[in-house]
PDB file with one MODEL, atoms N, CA, C and O in Angstrom:
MODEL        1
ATOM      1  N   UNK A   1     -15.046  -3.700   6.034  1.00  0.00           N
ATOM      2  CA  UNK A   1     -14.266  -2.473   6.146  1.00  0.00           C
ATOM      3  C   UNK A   1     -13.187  -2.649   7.206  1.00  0.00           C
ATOM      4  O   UNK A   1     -13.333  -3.327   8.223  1.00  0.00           O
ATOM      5  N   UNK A   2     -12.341  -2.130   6.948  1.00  0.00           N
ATOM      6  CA  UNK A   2     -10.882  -2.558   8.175  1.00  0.00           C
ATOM      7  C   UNK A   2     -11.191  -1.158   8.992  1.00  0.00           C
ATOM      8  O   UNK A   2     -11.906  -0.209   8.669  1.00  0.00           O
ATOM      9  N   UNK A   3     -10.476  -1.357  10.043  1.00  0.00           N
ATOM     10  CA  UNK A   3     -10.781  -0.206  11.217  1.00  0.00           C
ATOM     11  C   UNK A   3     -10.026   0.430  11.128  1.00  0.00           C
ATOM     12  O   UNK A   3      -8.850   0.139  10.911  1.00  0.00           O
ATOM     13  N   UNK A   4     -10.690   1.936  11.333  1.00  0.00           N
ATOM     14  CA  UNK A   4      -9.756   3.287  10.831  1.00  0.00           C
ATOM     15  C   UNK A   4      -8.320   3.502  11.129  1.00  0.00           C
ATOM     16  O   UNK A   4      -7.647   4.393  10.611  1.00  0.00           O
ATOM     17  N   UNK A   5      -7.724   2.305  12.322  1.00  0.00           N
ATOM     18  CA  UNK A   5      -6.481   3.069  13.257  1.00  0.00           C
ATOM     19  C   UNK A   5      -5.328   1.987  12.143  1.00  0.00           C
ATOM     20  O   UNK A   5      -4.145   2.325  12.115  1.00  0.00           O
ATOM     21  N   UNK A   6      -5.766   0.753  11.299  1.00  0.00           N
ATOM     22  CA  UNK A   6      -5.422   0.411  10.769  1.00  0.00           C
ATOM     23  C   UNK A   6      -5.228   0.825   9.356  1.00  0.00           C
ATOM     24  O   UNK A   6      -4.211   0.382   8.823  1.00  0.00           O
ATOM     25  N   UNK A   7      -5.957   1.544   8.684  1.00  0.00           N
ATOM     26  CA  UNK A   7      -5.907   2.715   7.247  1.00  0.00           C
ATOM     27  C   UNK A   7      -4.564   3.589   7.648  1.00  0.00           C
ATOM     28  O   UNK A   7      -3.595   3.686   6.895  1.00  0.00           O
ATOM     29  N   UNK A   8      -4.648   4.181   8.887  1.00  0.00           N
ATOM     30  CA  UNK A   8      -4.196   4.954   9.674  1.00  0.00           C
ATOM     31  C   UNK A   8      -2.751   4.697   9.575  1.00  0.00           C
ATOM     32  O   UNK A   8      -1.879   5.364   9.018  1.00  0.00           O
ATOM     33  N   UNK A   9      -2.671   3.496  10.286  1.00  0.00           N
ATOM     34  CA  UNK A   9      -1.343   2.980  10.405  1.00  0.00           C
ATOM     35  C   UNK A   9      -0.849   2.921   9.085  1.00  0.00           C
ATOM     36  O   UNK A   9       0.319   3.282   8.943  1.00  0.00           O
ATOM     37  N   UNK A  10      -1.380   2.602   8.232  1.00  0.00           N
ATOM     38  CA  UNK A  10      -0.418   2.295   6.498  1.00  0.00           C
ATOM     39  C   UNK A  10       0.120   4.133   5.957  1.00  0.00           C
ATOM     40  O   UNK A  10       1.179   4.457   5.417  1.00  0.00           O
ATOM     41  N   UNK A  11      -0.889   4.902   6.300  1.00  0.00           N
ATOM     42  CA  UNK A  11      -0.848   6.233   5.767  1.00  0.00           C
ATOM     43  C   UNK A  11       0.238   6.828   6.950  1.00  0.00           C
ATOM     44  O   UNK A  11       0.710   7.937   6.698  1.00  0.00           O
ATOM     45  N   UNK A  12       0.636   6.221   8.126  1.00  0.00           N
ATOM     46  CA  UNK A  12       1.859   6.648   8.473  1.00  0.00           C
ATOM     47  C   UNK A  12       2.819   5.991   7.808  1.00  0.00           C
ATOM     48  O   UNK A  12       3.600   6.714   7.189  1.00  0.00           O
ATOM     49  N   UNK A  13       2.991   4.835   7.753  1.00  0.00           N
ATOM     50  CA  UNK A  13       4.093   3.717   7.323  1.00  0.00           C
ATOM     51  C   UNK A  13       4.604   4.638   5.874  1.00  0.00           C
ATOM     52  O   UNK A  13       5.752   5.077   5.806  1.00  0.00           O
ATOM     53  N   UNK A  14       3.692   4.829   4.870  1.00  0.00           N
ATOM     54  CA  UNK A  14       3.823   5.338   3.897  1.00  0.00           C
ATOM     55  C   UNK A  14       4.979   6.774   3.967  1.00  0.00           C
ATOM     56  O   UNK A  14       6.031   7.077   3.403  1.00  0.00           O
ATOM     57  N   UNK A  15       3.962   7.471   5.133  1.00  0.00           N
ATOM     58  CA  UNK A  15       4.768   9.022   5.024  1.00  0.00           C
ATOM     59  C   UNK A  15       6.322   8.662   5.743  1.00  0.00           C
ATOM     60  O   UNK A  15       7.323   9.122   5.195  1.00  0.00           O
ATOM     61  N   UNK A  16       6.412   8.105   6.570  1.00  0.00           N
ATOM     62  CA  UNK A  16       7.704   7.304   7.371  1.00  0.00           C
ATOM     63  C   UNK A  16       8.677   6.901   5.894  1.00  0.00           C
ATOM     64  O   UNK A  16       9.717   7.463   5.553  1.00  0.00           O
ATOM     65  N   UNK A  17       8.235   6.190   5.447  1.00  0.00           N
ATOM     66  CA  UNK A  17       9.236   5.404   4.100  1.00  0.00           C
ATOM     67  C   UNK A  17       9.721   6.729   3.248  1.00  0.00           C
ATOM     68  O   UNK A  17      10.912   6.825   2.952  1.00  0.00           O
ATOM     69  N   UNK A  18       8.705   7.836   2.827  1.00  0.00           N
ATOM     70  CA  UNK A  18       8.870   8.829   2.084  1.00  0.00           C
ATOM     71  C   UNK A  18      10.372   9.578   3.083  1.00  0.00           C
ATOM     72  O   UNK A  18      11.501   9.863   2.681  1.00  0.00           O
ATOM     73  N   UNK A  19       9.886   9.677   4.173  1.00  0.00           N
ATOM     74  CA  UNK A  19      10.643  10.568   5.195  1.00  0.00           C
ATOM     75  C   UNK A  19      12.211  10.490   4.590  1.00  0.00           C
ATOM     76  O   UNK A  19      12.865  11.321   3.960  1.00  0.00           O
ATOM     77  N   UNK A  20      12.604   8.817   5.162  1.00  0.00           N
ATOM     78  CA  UNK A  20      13.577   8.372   5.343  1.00  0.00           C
ATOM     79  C   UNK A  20      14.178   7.364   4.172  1.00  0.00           C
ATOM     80  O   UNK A  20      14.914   6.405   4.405  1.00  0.00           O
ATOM     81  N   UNK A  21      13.731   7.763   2.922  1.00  0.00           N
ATOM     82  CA  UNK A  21      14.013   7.122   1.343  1.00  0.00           C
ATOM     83  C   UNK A  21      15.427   7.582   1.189  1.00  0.00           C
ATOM     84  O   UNK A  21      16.272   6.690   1.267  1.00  0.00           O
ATOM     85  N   UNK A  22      15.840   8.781   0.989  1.00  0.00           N
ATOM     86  CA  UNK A  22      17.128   9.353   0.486  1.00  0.00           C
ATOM     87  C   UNK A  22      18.182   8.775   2.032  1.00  0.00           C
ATOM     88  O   UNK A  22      19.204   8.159   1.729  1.00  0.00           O
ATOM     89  N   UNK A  23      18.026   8.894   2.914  1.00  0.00           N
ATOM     90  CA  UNK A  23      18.872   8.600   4.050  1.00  0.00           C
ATOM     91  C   UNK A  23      19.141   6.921   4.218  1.00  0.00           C
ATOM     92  O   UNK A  23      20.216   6.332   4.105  1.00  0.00           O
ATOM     93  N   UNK A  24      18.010   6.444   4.479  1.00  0.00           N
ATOM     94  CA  UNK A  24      18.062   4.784   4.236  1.00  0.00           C
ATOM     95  C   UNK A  24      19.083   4.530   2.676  1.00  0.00           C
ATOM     96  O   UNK A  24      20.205   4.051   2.838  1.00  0.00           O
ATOM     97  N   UNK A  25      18.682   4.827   1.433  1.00  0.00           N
ATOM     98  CA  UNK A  25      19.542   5.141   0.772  1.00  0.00           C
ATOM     99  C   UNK A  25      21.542   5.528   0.491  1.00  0.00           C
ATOM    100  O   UNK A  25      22.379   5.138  -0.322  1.00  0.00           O
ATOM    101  N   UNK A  26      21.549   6.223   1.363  1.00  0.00           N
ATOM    102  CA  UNK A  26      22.666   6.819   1.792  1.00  0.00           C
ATOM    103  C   UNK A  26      23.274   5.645   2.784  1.00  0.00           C
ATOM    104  O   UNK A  26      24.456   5.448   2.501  1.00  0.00           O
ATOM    105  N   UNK A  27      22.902   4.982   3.641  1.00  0.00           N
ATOM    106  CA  UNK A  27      23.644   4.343   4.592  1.00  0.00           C
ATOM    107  C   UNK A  27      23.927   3.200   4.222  1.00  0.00           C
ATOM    108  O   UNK A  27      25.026   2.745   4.542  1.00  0.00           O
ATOM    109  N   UNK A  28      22.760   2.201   3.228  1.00  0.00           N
ATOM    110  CA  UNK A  28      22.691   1.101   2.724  1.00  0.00           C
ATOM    111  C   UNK A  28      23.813   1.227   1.557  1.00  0.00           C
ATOM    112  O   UNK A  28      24.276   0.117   1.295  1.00  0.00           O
ATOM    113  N   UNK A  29      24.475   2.458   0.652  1.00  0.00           N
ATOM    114  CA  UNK A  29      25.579   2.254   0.001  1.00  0.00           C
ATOM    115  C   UNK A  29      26.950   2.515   0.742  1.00  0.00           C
ATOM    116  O   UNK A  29      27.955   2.001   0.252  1.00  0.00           O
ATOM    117  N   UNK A  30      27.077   3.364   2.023  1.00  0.00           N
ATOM    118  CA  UNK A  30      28.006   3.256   3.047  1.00  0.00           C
ATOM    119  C   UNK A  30      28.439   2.243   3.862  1.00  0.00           C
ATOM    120  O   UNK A  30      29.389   2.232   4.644  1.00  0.00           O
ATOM    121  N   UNK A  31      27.381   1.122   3.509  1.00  0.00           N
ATOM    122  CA  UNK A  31      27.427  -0.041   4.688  1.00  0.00           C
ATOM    123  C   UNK A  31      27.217   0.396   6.057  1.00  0.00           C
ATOM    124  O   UNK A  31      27.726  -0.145   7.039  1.00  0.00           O
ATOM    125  N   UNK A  32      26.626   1.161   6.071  1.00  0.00           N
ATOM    126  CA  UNK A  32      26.153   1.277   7.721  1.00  0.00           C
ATOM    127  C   UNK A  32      25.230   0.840   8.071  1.00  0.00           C
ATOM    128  O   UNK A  32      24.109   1.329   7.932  1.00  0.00           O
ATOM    129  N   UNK A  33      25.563  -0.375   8.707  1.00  0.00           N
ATOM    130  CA  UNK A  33      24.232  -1.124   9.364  1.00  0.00           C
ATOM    131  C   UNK A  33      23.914  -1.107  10.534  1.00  0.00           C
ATOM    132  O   UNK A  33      22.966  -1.698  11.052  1.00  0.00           O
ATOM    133  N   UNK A  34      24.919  -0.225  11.173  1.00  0.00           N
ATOM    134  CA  UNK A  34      24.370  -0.084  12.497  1.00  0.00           C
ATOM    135  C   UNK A  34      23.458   1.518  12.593  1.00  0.00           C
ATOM    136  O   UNK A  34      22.953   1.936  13.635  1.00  0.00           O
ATOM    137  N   UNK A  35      23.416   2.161  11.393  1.00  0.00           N
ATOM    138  CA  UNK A  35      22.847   3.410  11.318  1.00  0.00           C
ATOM    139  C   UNK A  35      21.992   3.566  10.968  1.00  0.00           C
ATOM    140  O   UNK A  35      21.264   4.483  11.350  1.00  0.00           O
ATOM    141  N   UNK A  36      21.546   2.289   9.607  1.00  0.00           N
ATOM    142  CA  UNK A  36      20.225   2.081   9.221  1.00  0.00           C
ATOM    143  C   UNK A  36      19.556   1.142  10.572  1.00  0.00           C
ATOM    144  O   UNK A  36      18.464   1.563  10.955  1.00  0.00           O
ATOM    145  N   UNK A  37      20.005   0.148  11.180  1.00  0.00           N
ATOM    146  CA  UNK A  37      19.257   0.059  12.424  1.00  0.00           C
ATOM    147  C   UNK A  37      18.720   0.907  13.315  1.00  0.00           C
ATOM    148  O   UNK A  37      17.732   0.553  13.957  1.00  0.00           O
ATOM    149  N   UNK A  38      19.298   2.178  13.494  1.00  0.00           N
ATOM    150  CA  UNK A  38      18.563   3.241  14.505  1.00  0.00           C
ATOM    151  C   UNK A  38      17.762   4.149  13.694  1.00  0.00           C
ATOM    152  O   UNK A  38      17.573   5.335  13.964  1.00  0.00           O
ATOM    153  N   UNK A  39      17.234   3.429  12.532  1.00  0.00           N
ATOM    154  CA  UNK A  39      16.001   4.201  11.471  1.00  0.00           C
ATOM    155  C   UNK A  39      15.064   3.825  12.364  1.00  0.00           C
ATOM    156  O   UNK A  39      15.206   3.135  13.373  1.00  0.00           O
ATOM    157  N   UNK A  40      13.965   4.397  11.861  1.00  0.00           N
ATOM    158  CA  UNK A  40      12.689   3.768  12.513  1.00  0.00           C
ATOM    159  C   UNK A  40      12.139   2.577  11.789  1.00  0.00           C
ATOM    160  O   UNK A  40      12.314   2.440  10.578  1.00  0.00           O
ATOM    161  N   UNK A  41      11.329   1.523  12.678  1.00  0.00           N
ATOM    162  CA  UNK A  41      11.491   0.408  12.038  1.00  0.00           C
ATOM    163  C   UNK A  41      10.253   0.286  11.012  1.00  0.00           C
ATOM    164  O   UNK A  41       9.873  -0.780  10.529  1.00  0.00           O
ATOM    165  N   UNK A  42       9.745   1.418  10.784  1.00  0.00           N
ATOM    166  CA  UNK A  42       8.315   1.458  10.079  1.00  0.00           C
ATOM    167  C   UNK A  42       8.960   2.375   9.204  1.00  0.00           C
ATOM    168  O   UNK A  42       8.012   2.835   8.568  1.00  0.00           O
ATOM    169  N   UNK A  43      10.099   2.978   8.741  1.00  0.00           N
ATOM    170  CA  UNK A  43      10.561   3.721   7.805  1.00  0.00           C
ATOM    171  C   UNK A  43      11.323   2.539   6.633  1.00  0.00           C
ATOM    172  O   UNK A  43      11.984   2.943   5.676  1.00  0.00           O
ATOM    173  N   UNK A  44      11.092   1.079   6.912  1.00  0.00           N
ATOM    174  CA  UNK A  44      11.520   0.126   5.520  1.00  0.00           C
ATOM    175  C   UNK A  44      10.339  -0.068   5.266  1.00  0.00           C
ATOM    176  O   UNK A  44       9.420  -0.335   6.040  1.00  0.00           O
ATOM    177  N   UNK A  45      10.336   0.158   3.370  1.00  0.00           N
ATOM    178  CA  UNK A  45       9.366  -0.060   2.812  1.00  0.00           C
ATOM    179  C   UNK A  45       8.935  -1.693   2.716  1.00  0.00           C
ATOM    180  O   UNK A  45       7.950  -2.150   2.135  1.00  0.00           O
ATOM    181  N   UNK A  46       9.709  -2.245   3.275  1.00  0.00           N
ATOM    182  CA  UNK A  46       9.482  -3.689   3.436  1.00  0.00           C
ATOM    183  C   UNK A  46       7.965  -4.099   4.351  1.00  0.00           C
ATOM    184  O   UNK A  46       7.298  -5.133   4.370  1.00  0.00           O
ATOM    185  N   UNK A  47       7.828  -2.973   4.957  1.00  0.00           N
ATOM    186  CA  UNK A  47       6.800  -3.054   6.015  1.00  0.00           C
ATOM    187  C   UNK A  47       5.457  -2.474   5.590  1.00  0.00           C
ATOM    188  O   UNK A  47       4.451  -2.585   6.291  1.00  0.00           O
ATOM    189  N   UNK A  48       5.484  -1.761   4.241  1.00  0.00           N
ATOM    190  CA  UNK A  48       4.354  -1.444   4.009  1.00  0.00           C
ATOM    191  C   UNK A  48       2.941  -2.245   2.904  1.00  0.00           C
ATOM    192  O   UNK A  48       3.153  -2.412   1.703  1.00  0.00           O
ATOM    193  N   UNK A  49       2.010  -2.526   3.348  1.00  0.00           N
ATOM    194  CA  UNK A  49       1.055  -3.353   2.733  1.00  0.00           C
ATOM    195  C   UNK A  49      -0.225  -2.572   2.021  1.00  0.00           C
ATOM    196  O   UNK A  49      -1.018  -1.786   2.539  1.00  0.00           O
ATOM    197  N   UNK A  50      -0.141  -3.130   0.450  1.00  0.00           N
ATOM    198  CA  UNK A  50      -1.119  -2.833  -0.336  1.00  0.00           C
ATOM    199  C   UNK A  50      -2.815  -2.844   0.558  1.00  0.00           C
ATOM    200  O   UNK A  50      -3.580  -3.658   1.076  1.00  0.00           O
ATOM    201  N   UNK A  51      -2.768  -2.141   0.433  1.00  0.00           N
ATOM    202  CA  UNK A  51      -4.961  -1.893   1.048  1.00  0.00           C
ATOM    203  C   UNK A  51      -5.437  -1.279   0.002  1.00  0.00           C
ATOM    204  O   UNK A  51      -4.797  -0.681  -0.863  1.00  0.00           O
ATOM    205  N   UNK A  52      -7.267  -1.521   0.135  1.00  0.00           N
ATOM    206  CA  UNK A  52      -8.040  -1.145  -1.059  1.00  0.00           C
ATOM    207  C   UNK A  52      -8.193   0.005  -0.607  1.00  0.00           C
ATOM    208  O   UNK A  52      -8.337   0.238   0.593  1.00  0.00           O
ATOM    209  N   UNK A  53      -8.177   1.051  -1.700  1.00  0.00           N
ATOM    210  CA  UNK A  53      -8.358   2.681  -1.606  1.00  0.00           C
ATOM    211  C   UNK A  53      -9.662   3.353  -0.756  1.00  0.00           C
ATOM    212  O   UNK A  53      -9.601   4.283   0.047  1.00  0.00           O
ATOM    213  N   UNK A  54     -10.751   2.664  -1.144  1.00  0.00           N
ATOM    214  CA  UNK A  54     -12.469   1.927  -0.767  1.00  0.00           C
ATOM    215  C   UNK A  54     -12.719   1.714   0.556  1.00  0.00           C
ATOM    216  O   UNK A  54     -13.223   2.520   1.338  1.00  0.00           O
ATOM    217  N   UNK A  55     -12.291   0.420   0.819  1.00  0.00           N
ATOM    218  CA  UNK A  55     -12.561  -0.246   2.324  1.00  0.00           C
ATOM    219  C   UNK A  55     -11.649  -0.159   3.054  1.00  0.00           C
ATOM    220  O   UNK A  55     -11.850   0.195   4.216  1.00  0.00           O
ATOM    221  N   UNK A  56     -10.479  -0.429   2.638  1.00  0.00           N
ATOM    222  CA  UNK A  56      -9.211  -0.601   3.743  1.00  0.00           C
ATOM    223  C   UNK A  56      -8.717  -2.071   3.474  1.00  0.00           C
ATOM    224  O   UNK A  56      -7.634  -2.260   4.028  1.00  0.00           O
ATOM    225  N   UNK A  57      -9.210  -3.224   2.753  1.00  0.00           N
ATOM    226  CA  UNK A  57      -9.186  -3.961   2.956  1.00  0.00           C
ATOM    227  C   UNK A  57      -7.427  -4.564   2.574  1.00  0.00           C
ATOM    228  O   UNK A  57      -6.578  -3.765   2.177  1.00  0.00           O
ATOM    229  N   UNK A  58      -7.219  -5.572   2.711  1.00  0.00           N
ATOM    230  CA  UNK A  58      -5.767  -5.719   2.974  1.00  0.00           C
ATOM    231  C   UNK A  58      -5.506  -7.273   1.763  1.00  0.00           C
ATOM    232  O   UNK A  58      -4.597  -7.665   1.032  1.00  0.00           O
ATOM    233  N   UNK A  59      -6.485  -7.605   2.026  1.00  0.00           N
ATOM    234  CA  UNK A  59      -6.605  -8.937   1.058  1.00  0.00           C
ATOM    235  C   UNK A  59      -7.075  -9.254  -0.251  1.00  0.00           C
ATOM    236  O   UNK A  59      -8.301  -9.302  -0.160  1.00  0.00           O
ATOM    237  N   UNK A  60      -6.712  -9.502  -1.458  1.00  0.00           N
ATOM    238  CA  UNK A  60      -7.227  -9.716  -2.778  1.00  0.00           C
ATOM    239  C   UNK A  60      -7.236  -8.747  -3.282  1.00  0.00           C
ATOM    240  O   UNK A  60      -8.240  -8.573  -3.973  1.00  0.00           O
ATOM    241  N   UNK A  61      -5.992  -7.343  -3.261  1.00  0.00           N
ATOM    242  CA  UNK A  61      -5.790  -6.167  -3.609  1.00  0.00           C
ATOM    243  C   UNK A  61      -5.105  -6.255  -5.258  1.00  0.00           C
ATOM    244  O   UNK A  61      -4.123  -6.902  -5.623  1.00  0.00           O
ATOM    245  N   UNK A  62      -5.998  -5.372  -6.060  1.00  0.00           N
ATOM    246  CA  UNK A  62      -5.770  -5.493  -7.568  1.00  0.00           C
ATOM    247  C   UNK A  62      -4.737  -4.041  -8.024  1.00  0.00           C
ATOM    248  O   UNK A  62      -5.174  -2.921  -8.286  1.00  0.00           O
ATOM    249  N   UNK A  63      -3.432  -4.426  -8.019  1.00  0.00           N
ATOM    250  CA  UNK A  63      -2.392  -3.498  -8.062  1.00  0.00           C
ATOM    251  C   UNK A  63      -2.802  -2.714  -9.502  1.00  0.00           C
ATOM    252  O   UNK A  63      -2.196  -1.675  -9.763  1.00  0.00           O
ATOM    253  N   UNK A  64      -3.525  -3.066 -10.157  1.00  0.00           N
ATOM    254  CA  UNK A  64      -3.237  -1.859 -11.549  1.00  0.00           C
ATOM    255  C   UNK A  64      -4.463  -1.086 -10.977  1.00  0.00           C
ATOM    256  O   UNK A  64      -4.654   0.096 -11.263  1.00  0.00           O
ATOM    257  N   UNK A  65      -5.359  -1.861 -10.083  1.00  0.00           N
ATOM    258  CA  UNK A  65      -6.554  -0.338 -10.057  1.00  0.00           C
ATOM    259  C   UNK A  65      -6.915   0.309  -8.744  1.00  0.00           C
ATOM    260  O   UNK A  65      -7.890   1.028  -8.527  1.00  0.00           O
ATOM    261  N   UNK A  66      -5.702  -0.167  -7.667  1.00  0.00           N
ATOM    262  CA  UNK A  66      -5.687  -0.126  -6.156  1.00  0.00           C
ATOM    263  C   UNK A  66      -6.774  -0.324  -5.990  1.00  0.00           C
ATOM    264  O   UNK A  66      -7.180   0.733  -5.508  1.00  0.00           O
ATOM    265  N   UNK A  67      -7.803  -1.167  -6.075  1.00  0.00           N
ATOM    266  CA  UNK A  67      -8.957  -1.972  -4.972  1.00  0.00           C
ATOM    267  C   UNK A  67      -8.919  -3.077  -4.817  1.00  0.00           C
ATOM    268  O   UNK A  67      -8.376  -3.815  -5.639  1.00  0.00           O
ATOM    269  N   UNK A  68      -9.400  -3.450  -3.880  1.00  0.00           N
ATOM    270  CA  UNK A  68      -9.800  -5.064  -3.817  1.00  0.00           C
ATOM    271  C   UNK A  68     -10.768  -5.518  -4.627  1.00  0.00           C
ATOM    272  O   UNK A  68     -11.526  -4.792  -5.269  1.00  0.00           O
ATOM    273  N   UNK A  69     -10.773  -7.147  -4.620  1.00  0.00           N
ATOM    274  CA  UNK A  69     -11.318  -8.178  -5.835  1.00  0.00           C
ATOM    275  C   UNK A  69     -12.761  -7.791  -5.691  1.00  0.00           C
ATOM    276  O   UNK A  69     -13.519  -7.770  -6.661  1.00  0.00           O
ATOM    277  N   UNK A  70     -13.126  -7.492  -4.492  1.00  0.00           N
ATOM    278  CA  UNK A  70     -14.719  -7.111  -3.954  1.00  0.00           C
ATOM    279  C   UNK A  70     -15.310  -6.004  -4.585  1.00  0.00           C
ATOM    280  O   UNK A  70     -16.305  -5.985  -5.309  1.00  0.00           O
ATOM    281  N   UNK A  71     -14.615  -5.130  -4.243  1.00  0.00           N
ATOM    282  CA  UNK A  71     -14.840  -3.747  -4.616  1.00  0.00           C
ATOM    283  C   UNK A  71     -14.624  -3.951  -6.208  1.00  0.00           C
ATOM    284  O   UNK A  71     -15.681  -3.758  -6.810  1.00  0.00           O
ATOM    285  N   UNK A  72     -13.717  -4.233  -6.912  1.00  0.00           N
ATOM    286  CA  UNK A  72     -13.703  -4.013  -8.239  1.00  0.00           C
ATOM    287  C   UNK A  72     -14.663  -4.813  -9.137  1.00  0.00           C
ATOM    288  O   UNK A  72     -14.759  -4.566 -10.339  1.00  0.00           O
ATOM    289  N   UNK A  73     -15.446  -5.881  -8.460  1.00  0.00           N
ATOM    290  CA  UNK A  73     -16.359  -6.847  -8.866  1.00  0.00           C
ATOM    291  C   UNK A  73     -17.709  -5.984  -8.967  1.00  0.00           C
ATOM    292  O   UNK A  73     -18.496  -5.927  -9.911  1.00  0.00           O
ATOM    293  N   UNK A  74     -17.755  -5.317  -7.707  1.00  0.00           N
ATOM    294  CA  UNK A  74     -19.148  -4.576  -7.592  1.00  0.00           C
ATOM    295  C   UNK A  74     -18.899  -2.956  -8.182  1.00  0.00           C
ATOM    296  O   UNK A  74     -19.668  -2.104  -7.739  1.00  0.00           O
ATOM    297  N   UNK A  75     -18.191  -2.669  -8.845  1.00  0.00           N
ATOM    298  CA  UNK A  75     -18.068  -0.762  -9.261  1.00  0.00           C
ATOM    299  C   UNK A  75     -17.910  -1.552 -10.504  1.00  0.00           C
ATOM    300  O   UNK A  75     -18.635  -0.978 -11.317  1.00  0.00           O
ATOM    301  N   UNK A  76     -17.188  -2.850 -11.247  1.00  0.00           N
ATOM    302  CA  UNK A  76     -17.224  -3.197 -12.635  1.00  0.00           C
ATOM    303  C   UNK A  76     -18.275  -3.448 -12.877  1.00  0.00           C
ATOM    304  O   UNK A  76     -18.460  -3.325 -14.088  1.00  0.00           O
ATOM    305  N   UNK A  77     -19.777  -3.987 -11.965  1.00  0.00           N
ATOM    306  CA  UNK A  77     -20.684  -4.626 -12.593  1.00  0.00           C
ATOM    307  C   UNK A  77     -21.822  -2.487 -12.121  1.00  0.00           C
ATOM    308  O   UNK A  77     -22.587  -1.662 -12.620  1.00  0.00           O
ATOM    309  N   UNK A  78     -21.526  -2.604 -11.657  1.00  0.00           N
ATOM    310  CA  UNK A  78     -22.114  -1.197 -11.709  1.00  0.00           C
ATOM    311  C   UNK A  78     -21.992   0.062 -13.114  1.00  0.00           C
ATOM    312  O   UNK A  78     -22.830   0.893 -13.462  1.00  0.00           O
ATOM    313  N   UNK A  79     -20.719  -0.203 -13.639  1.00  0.00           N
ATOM    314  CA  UNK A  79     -20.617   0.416 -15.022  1.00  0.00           C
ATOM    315  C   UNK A  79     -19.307   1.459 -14.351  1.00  0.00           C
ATOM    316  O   UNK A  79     -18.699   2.191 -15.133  1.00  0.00           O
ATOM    317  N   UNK A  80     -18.978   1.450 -12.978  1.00  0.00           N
ATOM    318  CA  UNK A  80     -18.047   2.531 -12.736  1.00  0.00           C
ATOM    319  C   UNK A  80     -16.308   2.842 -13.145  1.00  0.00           C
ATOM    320  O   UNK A  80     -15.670   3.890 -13.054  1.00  0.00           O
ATOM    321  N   UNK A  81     -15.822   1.270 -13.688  1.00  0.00           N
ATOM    322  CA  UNK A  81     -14.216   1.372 -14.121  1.00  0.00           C
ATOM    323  C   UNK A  81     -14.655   1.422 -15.804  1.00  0.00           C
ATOM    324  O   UNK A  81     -15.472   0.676 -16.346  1.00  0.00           O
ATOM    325  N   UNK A  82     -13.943   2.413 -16.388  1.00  0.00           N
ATOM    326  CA  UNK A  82     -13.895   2.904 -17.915  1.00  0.00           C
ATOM    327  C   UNK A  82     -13.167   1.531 -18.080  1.00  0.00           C
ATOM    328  O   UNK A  82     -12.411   0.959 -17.294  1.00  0.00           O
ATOM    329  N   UNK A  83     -13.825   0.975 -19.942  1.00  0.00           N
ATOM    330  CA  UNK A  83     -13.379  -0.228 -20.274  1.00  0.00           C
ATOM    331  C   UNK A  83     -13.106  -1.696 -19.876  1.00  0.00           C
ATOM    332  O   UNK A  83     -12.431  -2.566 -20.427  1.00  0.00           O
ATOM    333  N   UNK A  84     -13.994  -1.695 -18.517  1.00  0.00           N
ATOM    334  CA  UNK A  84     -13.968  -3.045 -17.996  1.00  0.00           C
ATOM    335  C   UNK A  84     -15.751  -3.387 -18.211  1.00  0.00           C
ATOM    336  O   UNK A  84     -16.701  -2.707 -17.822  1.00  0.00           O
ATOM    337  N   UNK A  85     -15.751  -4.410 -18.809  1.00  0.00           N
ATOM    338  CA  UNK A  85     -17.006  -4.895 -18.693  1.00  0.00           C
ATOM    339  C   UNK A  85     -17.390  -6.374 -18.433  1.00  0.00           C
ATOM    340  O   UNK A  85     -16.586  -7.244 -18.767  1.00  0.00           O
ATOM    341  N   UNK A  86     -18.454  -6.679 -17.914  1.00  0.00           N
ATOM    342  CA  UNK A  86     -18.385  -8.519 -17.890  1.00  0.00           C
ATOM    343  C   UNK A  86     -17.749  -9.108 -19.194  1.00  0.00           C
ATOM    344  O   UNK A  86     -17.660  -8.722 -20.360  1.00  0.00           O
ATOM    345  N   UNK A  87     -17.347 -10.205 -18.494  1.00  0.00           N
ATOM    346  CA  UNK A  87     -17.289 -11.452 -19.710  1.00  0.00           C
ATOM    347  C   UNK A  87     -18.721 -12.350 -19.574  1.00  0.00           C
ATOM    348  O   UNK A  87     -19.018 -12.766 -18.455  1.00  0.00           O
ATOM    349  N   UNK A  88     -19.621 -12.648 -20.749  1.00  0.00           N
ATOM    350  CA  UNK A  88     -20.202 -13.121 -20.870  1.00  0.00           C
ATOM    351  C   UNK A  88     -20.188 -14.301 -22.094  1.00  0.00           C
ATOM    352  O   UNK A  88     -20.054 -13.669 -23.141  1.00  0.00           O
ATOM    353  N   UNK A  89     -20.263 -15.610 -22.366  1.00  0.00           N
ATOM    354  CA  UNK A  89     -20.310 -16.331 -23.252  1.00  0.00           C
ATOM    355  C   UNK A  89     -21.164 -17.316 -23.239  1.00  0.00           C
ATOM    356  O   UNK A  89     -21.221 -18.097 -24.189  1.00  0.00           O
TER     357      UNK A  89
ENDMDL
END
């Protein structure tokens, strides 16, 4: 499990990017680069990282079902994702 101040940190990064989408926007077709520099530096979405919805985890994150490889291994073999089932042969 990743530590809460780190969940934390992405769920600001997130609301930060939302904040400053239309304005970052606006300056990047003005060429103002000295205006998008006095953005905040956690308001480019460049800075924000996929985590599992679950743990927090940051690594081996499965973009069509937001969890990690862990988590989706153990809720698929549990019966919990609709239409995923083992492969067996």
């Amino acid at each position: 499990m990743a530590k809460e101040s780190m969940k934390a940190r992405e769920v600001k990064r997130a609301r930060l990017v939302k904040k400053f989408e239309a304005k970052r926007a606006r300056l990047k077709t003005e060429g103002d680069y000295v205006g998008l520099s006095r953005l905040p530096r956690n308001s480019n979405p460049i800075r924000l990282h996929n985590r599992c919805s679950i743990t927090g985890r940051p690594r081996g994150y499965m973009r069509q079902f937001g969890i990690s490889r862990i988590t989706f291994r153990e809720m698929a073999s549990e019966g919990l994702i609709p239409g995923v089932k083992k492969a067996s042969w």
